[in-house]
CHARMM internal coordinates of N, CA and C (Angstrom, degrees):
IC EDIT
DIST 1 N 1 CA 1.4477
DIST 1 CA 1 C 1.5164
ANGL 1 N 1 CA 1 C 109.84
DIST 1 C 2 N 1.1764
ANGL 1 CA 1 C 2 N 113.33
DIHE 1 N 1 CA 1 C 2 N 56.82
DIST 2 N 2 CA 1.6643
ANGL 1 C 2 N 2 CA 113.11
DIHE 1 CA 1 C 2 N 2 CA -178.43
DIST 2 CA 2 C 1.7387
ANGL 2 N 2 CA 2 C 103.72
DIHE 1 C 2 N 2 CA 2 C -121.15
DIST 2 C 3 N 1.0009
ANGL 2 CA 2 C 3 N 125.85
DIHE 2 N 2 CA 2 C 3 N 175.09
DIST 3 N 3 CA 1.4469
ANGL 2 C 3 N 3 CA 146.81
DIHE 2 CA 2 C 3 N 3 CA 141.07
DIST 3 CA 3 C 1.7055
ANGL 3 N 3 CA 3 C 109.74
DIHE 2 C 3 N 3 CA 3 C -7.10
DIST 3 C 4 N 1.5680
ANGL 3 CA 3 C 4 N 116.47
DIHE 3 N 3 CA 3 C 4 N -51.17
DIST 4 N 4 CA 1.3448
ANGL 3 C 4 N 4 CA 142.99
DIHE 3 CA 3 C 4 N 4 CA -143.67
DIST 4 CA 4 C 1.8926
ANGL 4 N 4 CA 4 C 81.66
DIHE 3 C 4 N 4 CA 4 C -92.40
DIST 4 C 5 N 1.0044
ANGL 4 CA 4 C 5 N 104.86
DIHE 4 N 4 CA 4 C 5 N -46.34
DIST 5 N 5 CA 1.9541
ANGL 4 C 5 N 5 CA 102.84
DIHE 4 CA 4 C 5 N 5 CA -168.76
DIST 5 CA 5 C 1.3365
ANGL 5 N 5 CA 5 C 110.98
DIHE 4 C 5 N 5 CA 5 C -101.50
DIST 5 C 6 N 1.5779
ANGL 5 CA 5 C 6 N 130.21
DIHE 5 N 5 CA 5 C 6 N -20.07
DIST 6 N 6 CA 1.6515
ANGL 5 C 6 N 6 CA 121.32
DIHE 5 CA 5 C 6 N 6 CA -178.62
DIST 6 CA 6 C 1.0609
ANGL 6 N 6 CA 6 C 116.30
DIHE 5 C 6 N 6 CA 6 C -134.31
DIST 6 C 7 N 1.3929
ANGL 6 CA 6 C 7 N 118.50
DIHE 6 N 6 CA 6 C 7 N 5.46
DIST 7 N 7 CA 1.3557
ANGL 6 C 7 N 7 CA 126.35
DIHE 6 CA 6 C 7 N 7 CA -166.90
DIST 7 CA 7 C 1.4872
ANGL 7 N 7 CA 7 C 133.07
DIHE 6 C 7 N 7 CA 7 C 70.85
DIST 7 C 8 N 1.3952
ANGL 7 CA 7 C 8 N 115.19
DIHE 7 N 7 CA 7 C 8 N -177.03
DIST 8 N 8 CA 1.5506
ANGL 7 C 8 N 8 CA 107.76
DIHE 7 CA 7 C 8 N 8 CA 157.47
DIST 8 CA 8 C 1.1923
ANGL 8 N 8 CA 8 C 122.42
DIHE 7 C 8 N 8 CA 8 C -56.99
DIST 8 C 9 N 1.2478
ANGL 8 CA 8 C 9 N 131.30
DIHE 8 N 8 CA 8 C 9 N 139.18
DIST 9 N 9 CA 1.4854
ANGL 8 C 9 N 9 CA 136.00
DIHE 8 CA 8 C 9 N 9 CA 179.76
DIST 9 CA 9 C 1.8165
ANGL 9 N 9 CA 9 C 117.58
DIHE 8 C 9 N 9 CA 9 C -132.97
DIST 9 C 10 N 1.1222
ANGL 9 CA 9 C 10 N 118.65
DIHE 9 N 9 CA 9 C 10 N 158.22
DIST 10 N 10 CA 1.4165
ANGL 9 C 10 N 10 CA 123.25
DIHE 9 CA 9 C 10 N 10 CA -175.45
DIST 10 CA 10 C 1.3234
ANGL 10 N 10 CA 10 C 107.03
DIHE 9 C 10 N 10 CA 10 C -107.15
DIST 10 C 11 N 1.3891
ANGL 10 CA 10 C 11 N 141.44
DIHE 10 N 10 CA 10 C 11 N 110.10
DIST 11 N 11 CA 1.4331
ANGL 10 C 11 N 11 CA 123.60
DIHE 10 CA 10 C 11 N 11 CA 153.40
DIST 11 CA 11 C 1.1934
ANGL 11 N 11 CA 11 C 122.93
DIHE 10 C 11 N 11 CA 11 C -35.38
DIST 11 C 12 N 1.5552
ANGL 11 CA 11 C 12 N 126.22
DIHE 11 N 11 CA 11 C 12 N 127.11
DIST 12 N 12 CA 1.7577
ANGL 11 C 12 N 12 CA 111.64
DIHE 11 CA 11 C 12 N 12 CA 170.59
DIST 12 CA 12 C 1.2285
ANGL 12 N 12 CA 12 C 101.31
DIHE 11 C 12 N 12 CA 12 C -113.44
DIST 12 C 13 N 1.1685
ANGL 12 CA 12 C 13 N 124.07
DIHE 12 N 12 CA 12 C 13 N -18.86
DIST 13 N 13 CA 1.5092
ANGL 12 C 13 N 13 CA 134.36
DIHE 12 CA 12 C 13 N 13 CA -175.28
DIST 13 CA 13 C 1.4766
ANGL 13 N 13 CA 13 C 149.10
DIHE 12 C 13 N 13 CA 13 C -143.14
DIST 13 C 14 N 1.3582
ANGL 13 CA 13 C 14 N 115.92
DIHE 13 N 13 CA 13 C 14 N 82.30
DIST 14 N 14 CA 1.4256
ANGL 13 C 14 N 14 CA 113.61
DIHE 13 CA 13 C 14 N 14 CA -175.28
DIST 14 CA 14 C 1.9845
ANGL 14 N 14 CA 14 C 132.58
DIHE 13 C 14 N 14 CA 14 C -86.41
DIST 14 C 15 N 1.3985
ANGL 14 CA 14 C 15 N 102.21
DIHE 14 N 14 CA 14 C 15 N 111.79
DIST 15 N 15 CA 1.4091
ANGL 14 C 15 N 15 CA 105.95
DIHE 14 CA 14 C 15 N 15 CA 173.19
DIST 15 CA 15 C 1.4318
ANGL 15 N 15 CA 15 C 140.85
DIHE 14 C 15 N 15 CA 15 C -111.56
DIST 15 C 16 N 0.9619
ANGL 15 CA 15 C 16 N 112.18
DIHE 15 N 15 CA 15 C 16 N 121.13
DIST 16 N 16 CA 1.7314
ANGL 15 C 16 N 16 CA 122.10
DIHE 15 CA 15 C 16 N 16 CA -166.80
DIST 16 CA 16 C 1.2060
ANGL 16 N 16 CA 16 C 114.65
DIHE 15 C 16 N 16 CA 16 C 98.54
DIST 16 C 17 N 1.4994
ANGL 16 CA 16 C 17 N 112.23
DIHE 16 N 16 CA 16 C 17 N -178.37
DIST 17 N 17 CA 1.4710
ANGL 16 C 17 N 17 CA 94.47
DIHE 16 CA 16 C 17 N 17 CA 179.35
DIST 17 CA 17 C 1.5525
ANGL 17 N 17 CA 17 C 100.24
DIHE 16 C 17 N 17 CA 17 C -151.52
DIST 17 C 18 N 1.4153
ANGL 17 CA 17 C 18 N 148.94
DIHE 17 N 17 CA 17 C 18 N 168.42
DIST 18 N 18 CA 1.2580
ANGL 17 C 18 N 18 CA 159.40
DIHE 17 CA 17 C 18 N 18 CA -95.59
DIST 18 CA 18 C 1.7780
ANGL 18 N 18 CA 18 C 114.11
DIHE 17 C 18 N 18 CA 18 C -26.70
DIST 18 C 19 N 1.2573
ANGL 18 CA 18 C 19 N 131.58
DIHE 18 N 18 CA 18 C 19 N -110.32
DIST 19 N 19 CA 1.0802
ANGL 18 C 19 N 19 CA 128.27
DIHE 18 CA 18 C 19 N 19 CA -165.73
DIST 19 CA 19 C 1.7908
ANGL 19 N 19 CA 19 C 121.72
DIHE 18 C 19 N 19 CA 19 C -66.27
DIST 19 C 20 N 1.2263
ANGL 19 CA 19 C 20 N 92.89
DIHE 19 N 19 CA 19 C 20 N -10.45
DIST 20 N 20 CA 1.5465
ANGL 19 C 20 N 20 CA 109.00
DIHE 19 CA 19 C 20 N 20 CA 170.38
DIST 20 CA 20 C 1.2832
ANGL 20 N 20 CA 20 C 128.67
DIHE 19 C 20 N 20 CA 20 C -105.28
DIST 20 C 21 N 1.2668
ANGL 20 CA 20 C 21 N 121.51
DIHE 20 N 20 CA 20 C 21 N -10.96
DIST 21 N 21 CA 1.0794
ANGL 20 C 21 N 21 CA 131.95
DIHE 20 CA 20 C 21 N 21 CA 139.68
DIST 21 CA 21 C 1.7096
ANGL 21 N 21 CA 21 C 129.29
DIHE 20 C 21 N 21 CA 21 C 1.07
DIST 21 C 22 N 1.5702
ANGL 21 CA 21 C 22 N 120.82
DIHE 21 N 21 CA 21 C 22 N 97.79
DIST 22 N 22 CA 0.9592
ANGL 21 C 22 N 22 CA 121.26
DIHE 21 CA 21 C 22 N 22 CA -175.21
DIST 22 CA 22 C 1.6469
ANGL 22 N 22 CA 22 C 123.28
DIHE 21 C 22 N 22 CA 22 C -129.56
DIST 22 C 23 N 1.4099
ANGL 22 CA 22 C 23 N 128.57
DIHE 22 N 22 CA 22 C 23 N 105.55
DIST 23 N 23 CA 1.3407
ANGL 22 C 23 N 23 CA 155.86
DIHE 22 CA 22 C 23 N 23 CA 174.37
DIST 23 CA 23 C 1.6377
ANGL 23 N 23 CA 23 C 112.59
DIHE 22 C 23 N 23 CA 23 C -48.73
DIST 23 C 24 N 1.5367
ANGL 23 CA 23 C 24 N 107.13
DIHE 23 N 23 CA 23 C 24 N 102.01
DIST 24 N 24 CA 1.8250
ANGL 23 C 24 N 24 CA 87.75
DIHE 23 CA 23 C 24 N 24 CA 168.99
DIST 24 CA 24 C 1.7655
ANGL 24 N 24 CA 24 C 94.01
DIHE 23 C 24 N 24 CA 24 C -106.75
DIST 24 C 25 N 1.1400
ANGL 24 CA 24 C 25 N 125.17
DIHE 24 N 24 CA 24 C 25 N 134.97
DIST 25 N 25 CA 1.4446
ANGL 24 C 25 N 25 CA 163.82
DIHE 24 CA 24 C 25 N 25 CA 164.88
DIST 25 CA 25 C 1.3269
ANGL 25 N 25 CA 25 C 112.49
DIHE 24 C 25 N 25 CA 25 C -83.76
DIST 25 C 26 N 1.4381
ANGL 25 CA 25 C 26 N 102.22
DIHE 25 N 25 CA 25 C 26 N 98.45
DIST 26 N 26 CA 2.3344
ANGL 25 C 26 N 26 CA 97.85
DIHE 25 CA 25 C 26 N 26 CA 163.43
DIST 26 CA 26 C 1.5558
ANGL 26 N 26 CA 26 C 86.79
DIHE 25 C 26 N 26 CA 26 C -99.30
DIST 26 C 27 N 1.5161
ANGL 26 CA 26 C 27 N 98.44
DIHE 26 N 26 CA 26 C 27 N 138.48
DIST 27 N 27 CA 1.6128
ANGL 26 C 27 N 27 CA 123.00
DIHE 26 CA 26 C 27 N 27 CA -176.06
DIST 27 CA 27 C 1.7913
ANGL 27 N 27 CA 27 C 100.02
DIHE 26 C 27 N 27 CA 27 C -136.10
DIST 27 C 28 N 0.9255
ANGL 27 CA 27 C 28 N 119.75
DIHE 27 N 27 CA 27 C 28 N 130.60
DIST 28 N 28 CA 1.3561
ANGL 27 C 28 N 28 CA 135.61
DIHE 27 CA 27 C 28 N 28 CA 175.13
DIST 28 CA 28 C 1.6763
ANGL 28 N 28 CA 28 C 123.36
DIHE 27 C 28 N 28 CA 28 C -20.51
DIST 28 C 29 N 0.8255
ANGL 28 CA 28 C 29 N 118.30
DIHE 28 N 28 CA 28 C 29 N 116.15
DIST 29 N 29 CA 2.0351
ANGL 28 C 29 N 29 CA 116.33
DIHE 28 CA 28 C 29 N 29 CA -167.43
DIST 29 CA 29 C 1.4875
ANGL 29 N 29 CA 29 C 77.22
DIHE 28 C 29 N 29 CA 29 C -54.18
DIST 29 C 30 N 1.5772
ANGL 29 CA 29 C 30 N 98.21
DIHE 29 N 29 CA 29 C 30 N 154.60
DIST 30 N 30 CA 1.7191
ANGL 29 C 30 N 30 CA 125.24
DIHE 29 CA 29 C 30 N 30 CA -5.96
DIST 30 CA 30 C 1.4965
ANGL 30 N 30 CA 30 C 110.16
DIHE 29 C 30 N 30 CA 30 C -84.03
DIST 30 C 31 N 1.2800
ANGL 30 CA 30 C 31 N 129.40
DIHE 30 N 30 CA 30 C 31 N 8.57
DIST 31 N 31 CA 1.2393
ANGL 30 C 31 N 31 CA 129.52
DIHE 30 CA 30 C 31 N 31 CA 169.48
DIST 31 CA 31 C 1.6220
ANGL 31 N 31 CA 31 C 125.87
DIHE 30 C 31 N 31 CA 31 C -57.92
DIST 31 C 32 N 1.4797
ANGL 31 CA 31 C 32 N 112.78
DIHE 31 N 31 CA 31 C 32 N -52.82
DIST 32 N 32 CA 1.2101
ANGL 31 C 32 N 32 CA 114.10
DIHE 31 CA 31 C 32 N 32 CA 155.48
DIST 32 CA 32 C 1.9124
ANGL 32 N 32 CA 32 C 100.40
DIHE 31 C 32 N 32 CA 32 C 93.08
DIST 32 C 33 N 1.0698
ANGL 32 CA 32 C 33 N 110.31
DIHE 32 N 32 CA 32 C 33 N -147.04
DIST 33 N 33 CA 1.8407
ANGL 32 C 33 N 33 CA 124.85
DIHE 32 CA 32 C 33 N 33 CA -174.53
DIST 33 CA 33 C 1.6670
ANGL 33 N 33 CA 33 C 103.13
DIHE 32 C 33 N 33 CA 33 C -87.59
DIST 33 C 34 N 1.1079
ANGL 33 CA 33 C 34 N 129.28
DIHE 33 N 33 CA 33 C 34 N 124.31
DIST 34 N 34 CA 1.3914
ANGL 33 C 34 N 34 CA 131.40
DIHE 33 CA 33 C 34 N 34 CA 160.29
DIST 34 CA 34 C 1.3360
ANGL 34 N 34 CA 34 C 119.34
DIHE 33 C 34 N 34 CA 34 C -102.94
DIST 34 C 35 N 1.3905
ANGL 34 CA 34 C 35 N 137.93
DIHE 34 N 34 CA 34 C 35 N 143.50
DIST 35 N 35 CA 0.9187
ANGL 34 C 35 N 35 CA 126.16
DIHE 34 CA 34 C 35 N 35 CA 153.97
DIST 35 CA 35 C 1.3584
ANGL 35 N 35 CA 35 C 135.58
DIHE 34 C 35 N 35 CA 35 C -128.40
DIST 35 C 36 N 1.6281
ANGL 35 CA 35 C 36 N 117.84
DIHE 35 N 35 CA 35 C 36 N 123.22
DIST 36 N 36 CA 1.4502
ANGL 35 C 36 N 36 CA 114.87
DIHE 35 CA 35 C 36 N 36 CA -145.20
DIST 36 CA 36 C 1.7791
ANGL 36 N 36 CA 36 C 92.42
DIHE 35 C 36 N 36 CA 36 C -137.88
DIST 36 C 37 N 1.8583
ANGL 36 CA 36 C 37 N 89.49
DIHE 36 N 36 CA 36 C 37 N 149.79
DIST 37 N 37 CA 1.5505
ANGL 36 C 37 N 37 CA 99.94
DIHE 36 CA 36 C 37 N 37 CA -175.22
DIST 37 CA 37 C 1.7132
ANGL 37 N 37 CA 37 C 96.57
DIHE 36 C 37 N 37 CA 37 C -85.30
DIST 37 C 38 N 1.3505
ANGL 37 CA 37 C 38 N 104.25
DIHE 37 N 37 CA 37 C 38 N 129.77
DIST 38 N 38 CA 1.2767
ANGL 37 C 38 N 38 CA 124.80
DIHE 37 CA 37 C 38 N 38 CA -167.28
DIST 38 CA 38 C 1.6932
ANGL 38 N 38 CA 38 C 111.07
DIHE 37 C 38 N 38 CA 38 C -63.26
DIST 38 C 39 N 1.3072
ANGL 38 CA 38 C 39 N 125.01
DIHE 38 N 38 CA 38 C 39 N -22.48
DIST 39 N 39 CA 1.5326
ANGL 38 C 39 N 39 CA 125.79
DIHE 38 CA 38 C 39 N 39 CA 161.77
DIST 39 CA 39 C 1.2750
ANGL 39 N 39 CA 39 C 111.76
DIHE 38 C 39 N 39 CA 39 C -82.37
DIST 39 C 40 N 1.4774
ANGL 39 CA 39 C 40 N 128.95
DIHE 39 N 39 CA 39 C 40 N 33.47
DIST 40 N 40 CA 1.3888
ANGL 39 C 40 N 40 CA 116.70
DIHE 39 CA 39 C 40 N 40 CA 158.26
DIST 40 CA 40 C 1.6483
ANGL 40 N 40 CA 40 C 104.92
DIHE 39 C 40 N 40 CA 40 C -163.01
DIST 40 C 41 N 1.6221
ANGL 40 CA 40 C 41 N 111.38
DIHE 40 N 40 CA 40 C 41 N -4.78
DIST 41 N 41 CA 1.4852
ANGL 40 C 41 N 41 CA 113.31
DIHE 40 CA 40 C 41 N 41 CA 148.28
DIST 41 CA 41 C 1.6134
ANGL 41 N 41 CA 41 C 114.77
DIHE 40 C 41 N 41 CA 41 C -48.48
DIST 41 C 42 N 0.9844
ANGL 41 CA 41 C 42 N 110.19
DIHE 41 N 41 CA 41 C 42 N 152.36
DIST 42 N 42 CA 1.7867
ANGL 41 C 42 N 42 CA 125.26
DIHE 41 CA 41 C 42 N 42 CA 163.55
DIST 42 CA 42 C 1.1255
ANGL 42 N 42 CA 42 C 110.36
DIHE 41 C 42 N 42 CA 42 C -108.10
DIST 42 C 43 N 0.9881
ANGL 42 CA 42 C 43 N 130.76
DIHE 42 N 42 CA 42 C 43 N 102.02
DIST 43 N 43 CA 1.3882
ANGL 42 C 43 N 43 CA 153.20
DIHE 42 CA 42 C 43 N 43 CA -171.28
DIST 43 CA 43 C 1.3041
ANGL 43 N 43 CA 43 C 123.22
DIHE 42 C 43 N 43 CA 43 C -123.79
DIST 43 C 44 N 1.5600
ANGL 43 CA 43 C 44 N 116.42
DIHE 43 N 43 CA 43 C 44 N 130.55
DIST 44 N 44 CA 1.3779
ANGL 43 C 44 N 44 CA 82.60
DIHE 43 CA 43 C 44 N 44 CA -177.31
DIST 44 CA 44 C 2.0009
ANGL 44 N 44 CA 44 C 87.65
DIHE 43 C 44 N 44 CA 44 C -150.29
DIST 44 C 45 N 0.8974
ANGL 44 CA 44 C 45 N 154.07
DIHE 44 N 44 CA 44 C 45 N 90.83
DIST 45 N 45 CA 1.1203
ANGL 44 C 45 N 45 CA 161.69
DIHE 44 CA 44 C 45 N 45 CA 155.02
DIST 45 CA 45 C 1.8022
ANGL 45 N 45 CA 45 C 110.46
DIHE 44 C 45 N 45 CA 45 C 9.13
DIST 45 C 46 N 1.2953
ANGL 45 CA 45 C 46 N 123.61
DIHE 45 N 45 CA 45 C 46 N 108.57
DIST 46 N 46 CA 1.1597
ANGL 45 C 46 N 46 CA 141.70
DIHE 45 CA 45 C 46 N 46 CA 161.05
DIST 46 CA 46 C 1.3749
ANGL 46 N 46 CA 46 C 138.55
DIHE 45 C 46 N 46 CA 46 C -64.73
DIST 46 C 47 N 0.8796
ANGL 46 CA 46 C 47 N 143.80
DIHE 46 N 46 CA 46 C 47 N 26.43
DIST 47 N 47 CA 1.4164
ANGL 46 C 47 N 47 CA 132.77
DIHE 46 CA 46 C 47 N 47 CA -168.30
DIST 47 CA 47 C 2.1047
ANGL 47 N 47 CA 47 C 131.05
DIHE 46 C 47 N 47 CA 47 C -48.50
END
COOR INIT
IC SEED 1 N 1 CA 1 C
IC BUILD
């Protein structure tokens, strides 16, 4: 689940908050929407 396998991705949606914490990600077709718990996403902010 890095850069290397789904590409760049956009957060569109964040729910909950500390250890439950869950990330939905639109990443480039054919990948589509992911959704990943944010303490074990790799994430790393782009500017």
């Amino acid at each position: 689940m890095s850069i290397k396998k789904w590409g760049v991705g956009t957060i569109v949606k964040v729910v909950g908050d500390g250890d439950n914490q869950e990330l939905d990600i639109a990443f480039p077709s054919p990948v589509g929407v992911k959704r990943l718990l944010a303490n074990f996403a790799p994430v790393n902010k782009i500017e």
